[in-house]
N, C-alpha and C positions, 0 to 999 in steps of 0.2 A: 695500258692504253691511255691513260688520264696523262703522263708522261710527255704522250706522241700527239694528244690533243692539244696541250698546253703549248709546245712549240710549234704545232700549228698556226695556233692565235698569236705568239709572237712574232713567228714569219708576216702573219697577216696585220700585224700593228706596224711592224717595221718599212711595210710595203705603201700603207697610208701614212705615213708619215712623212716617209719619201716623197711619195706624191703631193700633199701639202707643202711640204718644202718648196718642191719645183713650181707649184703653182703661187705662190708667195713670192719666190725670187722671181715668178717673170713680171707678177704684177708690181711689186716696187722698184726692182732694179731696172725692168722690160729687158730682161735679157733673155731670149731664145732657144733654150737649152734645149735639146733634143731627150727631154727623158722620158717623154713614153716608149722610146726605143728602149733604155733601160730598164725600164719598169718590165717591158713586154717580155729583155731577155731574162731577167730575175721572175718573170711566171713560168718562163719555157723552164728555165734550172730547177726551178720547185715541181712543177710536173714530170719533169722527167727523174726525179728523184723518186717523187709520190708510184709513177710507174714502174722503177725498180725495185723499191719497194715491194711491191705488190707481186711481181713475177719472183722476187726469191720468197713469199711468202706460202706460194702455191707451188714451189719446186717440191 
């Protein structure tokens, strides 16, 4: 468990990191980027993983 928790927390560092990114390049460069589209499909991939998960867990 301490395994599944731990790449938990780096999904979750990698996802704010990302987002600090994105919001750094638009404030100095002002360039537009559309990544909370990204970001949002990188939470649908992780939840739907988290969700499969979970159903082969309780087969």
């Amino acid at each position: 468990m301490k395994t599944h928790s731990f790449s938990g927390f780096m999904l979750f560092g990698c996802l704010v990191t990302l987002f600090g990114v994105s919001i750094l390049a638009e404030a100095i460069f002002n360039i537009n980027i559309p990544f909370m589209v990204f970001v949002g499909v990188f939470f649908v991939f992780i939840g739907i993983r988290i969700i499969f998960r979970k159903i082969n867990k309780y087969k």
